[in-house]
KEZA-623096 format. One line per 3 residues: their letters; for each residue x, y, z of C-alpha. Coordinates in steps of 0.001 Angstrom, whole numbers, plus 524288, in hexadecimal, padded with zeros to 5 digits. Each point is the difference from the previous one (the first is absolute). Last residue first. Layout:
// KEZA-623096
A> X,Y,Z ~ ... $
// end
This chain:
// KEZA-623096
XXX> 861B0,7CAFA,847F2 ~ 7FD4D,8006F,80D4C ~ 80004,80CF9,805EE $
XXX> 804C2,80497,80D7D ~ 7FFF1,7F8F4,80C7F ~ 7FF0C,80E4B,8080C $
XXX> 7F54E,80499,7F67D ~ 7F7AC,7F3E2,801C0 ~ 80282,80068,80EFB $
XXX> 7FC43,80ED7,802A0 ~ 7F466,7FE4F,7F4F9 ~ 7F8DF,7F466,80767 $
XXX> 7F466,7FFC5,7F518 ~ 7F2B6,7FAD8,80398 ~ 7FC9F,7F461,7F6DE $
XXX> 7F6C5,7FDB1,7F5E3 ~ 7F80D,7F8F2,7F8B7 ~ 7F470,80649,7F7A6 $
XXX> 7F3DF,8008D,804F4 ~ 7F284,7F935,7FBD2 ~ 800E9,7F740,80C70 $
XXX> 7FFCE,7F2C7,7FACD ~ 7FFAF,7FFDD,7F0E7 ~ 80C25,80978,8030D $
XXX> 80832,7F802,80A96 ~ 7FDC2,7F3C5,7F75C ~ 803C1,805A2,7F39A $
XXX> 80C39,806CC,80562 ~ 80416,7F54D,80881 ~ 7FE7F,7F534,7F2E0 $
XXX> 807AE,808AC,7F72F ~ 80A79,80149,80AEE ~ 7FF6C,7F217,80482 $
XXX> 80449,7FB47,7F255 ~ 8083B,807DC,7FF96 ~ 808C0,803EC,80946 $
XXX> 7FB62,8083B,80C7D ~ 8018C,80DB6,80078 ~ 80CD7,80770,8067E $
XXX> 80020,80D44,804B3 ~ 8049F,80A3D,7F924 ~ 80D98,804B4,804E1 $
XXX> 80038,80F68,7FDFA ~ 80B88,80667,7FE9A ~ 7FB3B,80CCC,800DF $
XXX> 7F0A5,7FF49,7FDD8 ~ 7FAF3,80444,80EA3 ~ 80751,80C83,7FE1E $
XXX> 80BE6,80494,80A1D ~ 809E1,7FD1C,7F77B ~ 7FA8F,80576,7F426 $
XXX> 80A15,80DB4,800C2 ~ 80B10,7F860,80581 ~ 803A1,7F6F3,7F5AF $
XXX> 807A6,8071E,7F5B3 ~ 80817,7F7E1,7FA83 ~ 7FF94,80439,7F407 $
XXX> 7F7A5,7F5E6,7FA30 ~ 7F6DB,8005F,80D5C ~ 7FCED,80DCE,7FB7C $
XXX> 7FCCF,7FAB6,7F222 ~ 7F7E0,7F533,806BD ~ 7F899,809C6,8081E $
XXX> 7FE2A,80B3D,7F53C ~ 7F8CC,7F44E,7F687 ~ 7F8C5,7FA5E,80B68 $
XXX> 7F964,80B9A,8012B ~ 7F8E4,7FE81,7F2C3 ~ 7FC5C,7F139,805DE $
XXX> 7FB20,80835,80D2C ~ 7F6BA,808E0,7F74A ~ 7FA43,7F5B7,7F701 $
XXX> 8018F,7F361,80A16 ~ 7F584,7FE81,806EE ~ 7F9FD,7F0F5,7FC1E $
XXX> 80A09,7F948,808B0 ~ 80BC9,80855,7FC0F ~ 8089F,7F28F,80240 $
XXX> 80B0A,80591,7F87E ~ 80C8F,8096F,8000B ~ 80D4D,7F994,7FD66 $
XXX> 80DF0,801AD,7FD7D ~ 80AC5,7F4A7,7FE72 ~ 80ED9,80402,80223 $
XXX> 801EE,7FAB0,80B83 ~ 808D7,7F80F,7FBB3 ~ 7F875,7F3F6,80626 $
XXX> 7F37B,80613,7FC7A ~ 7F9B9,80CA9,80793 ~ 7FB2D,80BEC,7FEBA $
XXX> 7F323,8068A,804AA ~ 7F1EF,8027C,7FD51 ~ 7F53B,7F734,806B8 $
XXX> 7F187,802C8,80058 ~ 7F829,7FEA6,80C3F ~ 7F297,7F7F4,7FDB6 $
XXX> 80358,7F4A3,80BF7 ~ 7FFEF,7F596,7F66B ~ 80624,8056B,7F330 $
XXX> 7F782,8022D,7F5CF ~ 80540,804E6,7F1E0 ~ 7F374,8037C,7F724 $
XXX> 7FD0C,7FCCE,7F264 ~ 7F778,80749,7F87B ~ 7F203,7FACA,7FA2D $
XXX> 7F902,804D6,7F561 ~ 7F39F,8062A,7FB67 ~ 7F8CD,8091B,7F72E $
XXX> 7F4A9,805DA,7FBA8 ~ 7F525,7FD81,808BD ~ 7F573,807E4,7FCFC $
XXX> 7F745,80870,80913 ~ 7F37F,7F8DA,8009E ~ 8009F,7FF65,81038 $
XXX> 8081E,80A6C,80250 ~ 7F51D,80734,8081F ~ 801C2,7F2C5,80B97 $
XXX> 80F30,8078C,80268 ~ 804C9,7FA14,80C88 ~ 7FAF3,7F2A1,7FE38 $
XXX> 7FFD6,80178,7F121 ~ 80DBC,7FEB2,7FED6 ~ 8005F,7F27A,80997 $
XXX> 7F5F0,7FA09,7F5D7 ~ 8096E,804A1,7F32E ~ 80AA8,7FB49,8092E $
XXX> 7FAAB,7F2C6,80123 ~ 7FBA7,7FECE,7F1BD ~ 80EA1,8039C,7FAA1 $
XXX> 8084A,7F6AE,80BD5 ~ 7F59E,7F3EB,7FABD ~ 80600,80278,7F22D $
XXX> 80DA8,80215,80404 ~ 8010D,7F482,80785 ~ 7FA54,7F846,7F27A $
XXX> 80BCF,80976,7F8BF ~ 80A44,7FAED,80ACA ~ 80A39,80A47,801D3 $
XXX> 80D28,7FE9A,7FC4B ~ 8098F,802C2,80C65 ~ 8011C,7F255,804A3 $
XXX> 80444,7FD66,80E31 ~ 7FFE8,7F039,800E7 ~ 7F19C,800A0,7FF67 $
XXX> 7F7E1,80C6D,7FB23 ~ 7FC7E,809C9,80A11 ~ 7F2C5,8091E,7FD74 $
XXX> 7FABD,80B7C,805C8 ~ 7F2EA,8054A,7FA41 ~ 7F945,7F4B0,80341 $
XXX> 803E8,80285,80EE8 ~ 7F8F2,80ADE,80309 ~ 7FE17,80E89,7FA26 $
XXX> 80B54,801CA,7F79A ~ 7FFE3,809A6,7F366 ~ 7F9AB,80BE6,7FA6D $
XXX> 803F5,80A04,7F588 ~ 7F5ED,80A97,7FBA2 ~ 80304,804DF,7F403 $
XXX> 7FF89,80D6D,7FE27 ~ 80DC8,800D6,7F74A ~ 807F8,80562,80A7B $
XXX> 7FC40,7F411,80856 ~ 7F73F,8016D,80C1F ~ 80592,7F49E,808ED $
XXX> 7F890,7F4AC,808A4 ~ 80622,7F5B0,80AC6 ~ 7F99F,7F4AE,805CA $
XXX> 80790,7FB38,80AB7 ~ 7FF44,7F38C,804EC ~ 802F9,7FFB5,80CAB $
XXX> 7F47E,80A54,7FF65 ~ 80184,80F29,8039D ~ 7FE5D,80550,7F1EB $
XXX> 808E5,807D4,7F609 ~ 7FDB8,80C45,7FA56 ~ 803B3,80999,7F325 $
XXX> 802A9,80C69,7FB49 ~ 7F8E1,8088A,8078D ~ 7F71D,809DA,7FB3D $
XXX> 7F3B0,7F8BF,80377 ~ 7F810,7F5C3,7FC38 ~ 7F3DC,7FE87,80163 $
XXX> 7F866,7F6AB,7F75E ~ 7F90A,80C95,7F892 ~ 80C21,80721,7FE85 $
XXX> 8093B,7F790,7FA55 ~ 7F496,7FC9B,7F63D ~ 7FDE6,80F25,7FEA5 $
XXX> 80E56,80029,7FAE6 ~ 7FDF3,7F5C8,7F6D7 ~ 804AB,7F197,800C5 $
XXX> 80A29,7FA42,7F76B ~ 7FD71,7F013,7FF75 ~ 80339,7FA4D,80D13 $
XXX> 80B3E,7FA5A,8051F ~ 8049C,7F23F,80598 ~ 80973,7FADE,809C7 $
XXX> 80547,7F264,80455 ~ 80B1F,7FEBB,808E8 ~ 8098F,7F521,7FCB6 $
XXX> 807C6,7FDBA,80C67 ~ 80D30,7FA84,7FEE1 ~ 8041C,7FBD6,80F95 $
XXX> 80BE8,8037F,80212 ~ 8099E,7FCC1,80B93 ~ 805B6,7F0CB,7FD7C $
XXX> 80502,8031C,7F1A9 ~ 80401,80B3A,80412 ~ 80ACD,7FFF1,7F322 $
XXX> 8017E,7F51A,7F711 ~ 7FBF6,80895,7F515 ~ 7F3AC,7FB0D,7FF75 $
XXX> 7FF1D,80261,80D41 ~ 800C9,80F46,7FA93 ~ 7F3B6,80271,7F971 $
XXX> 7F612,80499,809DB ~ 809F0,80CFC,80176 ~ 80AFF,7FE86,7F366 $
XXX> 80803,80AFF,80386 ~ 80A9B,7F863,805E1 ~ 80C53,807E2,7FD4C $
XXX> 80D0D,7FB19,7FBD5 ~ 80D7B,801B9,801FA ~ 80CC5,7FE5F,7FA98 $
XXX> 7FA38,7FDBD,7F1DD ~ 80061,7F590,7F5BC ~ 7F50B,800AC,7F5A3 $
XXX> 7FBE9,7F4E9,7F766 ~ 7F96E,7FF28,7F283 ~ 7F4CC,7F902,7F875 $
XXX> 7F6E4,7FAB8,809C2 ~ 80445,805FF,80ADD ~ 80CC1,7FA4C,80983 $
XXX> 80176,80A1E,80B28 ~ 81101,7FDC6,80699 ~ 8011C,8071B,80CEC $
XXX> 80EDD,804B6,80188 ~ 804E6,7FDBD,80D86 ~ 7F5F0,7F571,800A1 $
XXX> 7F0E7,7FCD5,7FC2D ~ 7FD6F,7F73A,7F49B ~ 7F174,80522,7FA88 $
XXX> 7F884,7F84E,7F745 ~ 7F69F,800A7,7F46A ~ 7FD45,81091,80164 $
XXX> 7F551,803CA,7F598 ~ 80509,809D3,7F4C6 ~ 7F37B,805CB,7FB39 $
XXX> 805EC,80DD3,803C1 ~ 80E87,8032A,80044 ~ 803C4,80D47,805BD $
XXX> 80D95,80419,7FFBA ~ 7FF96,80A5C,80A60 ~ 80986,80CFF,7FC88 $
XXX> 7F606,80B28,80432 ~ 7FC88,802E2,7F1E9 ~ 7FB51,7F07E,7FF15 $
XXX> 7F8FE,801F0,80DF1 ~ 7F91D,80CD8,7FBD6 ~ 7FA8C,7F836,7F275 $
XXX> 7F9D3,7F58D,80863 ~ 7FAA0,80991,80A84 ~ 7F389,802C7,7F92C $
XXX> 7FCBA,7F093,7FF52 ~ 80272,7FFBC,80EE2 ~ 7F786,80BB1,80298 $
XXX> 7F447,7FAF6,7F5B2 ~ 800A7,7F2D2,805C7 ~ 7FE97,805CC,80DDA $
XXX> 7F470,80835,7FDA2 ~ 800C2,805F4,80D5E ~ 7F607,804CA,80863 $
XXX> 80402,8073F,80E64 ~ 7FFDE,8001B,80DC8 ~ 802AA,80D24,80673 $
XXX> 7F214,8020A,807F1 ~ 7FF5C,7F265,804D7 ~ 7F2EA,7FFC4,8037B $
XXX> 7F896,7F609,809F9 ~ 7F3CE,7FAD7,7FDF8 ~ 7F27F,7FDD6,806AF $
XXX> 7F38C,7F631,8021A ~ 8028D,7FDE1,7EF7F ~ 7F3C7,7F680,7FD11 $
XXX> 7FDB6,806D8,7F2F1 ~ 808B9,80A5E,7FBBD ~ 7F858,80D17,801BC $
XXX> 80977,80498,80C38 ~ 7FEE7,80D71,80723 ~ 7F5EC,7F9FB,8094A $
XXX> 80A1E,7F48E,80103 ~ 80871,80668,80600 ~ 80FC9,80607,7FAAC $
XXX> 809FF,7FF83,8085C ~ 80AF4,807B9,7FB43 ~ 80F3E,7FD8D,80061 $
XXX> 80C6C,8092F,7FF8A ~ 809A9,7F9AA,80859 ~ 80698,8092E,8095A $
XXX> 7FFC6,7F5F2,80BDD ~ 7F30C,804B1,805BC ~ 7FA7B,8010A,7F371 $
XXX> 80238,7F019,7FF54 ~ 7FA93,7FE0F,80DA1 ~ 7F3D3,807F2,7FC47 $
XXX> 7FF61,7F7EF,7F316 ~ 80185,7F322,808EA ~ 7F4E3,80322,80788 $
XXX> 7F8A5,80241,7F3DF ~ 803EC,7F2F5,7FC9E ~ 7FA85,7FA15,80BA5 $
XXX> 7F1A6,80629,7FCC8 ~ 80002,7F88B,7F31E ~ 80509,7F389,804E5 $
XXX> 7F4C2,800FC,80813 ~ 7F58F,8043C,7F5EE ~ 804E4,7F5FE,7F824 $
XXX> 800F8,80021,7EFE5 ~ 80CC5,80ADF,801E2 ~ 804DA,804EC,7F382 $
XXX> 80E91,8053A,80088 ~ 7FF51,80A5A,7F430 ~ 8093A,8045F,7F7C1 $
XXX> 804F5,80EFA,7FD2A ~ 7FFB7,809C3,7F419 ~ 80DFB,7FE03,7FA50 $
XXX> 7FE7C,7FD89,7F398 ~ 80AAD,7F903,7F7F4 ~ 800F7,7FBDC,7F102 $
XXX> 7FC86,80CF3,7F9F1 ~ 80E68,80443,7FB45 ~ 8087C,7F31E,7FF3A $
XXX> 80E38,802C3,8002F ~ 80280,80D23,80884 ~ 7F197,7FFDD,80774 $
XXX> 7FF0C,7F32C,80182 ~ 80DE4,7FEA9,80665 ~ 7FEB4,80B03,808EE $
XXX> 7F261,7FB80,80364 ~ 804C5,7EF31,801BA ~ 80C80,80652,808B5 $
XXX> 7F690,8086A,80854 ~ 7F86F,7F203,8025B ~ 80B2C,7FB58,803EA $
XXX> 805E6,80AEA,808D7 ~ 7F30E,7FD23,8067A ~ 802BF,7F295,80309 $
XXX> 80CD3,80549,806FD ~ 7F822,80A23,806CB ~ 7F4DF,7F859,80466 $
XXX> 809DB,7F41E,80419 ~ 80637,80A4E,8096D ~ 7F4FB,8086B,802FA $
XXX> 7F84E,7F226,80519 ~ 80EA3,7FC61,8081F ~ 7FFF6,80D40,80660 $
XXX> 7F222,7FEA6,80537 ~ 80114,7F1DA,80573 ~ 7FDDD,7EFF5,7FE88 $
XXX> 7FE63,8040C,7EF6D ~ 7F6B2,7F4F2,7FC0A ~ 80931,7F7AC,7F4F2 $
XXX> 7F9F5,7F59C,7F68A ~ 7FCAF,807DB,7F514 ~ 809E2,80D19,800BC $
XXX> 7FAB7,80BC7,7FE83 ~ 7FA77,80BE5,7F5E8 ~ 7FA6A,7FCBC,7F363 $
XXX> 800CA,802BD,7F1CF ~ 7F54D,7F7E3,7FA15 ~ 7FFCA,7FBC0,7F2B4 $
XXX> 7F649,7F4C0,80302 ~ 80B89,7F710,7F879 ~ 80203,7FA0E,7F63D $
XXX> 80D71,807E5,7F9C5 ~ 807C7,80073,80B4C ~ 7FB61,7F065,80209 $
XXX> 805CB,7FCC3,7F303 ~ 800B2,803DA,7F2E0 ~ 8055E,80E73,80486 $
XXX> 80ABB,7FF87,7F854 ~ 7FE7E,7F5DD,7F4C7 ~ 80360,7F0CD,80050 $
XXX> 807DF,7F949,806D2 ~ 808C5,80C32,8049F ~ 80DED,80138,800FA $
XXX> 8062F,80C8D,80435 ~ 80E72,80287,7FE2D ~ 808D8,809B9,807C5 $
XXX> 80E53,80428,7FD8D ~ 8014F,80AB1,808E2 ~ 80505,80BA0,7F725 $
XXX> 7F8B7,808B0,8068A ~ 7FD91,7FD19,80EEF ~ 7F475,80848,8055A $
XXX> 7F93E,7FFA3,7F45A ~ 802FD,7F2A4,7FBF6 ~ 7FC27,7F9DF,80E58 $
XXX> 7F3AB,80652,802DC ~ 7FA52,7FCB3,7F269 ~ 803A3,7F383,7FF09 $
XXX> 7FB36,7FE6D,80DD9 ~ 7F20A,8051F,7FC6A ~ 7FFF7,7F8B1,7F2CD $
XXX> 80258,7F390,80825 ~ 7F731,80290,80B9E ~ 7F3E8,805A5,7F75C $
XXX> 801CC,7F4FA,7F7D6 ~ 80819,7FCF9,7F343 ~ 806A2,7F328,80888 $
XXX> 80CEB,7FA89,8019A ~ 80A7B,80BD7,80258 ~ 80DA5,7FD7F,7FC5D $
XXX> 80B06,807C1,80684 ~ 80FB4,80267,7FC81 ~ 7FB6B,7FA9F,7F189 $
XXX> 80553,7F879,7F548 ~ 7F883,7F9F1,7F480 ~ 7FE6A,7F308,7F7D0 $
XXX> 7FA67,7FDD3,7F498 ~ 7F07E,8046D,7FD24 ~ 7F637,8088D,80B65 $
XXX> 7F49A,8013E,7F9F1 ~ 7FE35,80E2D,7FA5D ~ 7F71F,80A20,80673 $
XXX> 7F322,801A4,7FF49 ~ 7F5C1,808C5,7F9A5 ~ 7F544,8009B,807C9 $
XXX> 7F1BA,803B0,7FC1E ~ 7FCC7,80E29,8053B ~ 7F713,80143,80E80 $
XXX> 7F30A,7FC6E,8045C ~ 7FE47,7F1CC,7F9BE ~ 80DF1,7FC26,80585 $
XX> 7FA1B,80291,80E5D ~ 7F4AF,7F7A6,7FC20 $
// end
């Protein structure tokens, strides 16, 4: 849908013969083109290559509910100075995804605000505790009740004043040409075979080979493919859908307001965006929208996609009963990186040392995944002290079961309880053990 809204793409050459490179990047997402970025304008002449399977922004940067959001998943701040903290570093990445936008892909961010719906009346009346808690600490935050509310069932939301939109395909596409006058050799429809780690990491692609002395993990749901946290993602395909173009007075009439976008209070999340075209994008809801295939599989089912499209359509017209005959135009399904306990992971490791990652987003991943791009270039110069102190540095993700219990866990726990699995994360130990690559 993302693709439908902006120009077609005109990629880059496949990567053919062998090449030479201080860093290769694997993956043409938001992390990868982020780092590339980061890394060849503050270090020209850096020899960096970027490989990508298929086009930038074909993956989950490019699927996505476009939302630019603050937080971490997984992490409730314990006090005041540790909520500014995360709220300022998530916020440098959703000023990274404007300043971006606004140089390479004019019209691709808004920044109007998301909602946090609230379907409880209790849950409803604890989050306006937590606004007053969150003004309290210099975060700007609004509680917004249900009397000022036309989305059905809503008992109250929460507004993130500085959360944004962002057509991530047509950002990453606009960026292609900056990279190539930046220095990055970009290869797209070059797929990654295998990866020999060492002093110098060896990728093997279908038709060449590049040798670098370091590489970065930018592959998100991806990466056990690679032989890397094999035992720490889950690949999650999330299933989505969009409506035909509605009119202005459509917008009007179901209620929707000047933000950009919301997101609900279920395990479950269903999660809806206002596109720059006047679509109205929609996904989640309950477990048919969520899907995990055995043994980790990143292609989606088309039968699983099927029963995901007439869920969501039903979950849609929960909140929005007026959108009843409103087309639905089209549909897809991204794939998420899950880890456990829902906290990300973005450090270095590898015998040399000399292997960078940032993954595990868990379904939140536009603004921190654009971070991720100034934290692994930091971490590239050895400049460790300014992420320290964040939930993500160094990150071990805690371990899921092998197959076949894994499939069988996560269909069982579902069918049973309607959640998703997951544990509570113990960040002091995680961070002190370090990543596991």
């Amino acid at each position: 849908m993302w693709r439908a809204e902006c120009a077609a793409p005109a990629p880059a050459p496949a990567l053919r013969g062998r090449c030479v490179a201080d860093v290769a990047i694997v993956g043409g997402g938001f992390t990868g083109v982020s780092t590339a970025w980061h890394l060849a304008t503050r270090r020209p002449g850096l020899g960096v290559v970027l490989l990508e399977a298929g086009v930038l922004g074909e993956g989950a940067s490019g699927r996505n509910a476009g939302q630019v959001l603050h937080g971490i998943p997984g992490v409730d701040p314990r006090t005041p100075e540790e909520a500014r903290r995360i709220h300022e570093a998530t916020g440098a990445g959703i000023d990274l995804a404007e300043a971006l936008a606004a140089r390479f892909a004019p019209g691709a961010f808004r920044r109007a605000g998301a909602l946090e719906l609230y379907t409880d009346a209790r849950r409803a009346e604890s989050a306006a505790r937590r606004v007053e808690a969150q003004r309290a600490a210099g975060i700007p935050a609004a509680f917004v009740p249900a009397g000022a509310l036309r989305i059905r069932g809503a008992a109250g939301a929460v507004l993130d004043p500085e959360a944004g939109r962002l057509n991530g395909f047509a950002l990453l596409q606009g960026m292609r040409p900056a990279l190539a006058a930046a220095g990055v050799r970009v290869h797209e429809r070059t797929p990654v075979r295998r990866v020999r780690p060492g002093a110098e990491v060896a990728l093997e692609t279908p038709e060449g080979e590049v040798r670098a002395r370091a590489l970065v993990l930018a592959t998100n749901a991806y990466t056990p493919a690679l032989g890397f946290f094999r035992s720490g993602i889950l690949p999650l395909h999330s299933h989505v859908l969009a409506t035909a173009p509605l009119p202005a007075e459509r917008w009007d009439a179901i209620g929707w307001g000047a933000w950009d976008g919301f997101s609900d209070d279920m395990d479950r999340i269903a999660y809806a965006s206002r596109t720059p075209g006047g679509r109205l994008l929609f996904g989640g809801g309950g477990n048919a929208a969520y899907a995990y295939r055995f043994g980790g599989a990143t292609a989606p089912s088309a039968r699983g996609a099927d029963q995901a499209a007439r869920f969501m359509q039903s979950a849609l017209l929960r909140y929005f009963p007026a959108l009843a005959d409103a087309p639905i135009e089209r549909r897809w399904a991204g794939t998420l990186a899950i880890t456990l306990d829902r906290v990300c992971s973005m450090g270095v490791g590898g015998d040399a040392r000399n292997v960078y990652h940032a993954l595990g987003y868990s379904g939140h991943g536009v603004a921190l995944a654009l971070l991720a791009g100034r934290v692994l270039a930091d971490l590239y110069e050895g400049n460790h002290d300014a992420w320290r102190d964040l939930p993500f540095y160094q990150k071990r993700l805690p371990p899921l079961p092998p197959e076949p219990l894994r499939w069988l866990a996560y269909q069982a726990y579902t069918r049973l309880t309607g959640r998703s699995p997951r544990r509570q994360p113990d960040l002091a130990n995680a961070r002190r053990r370090g990543p596991d690559t």
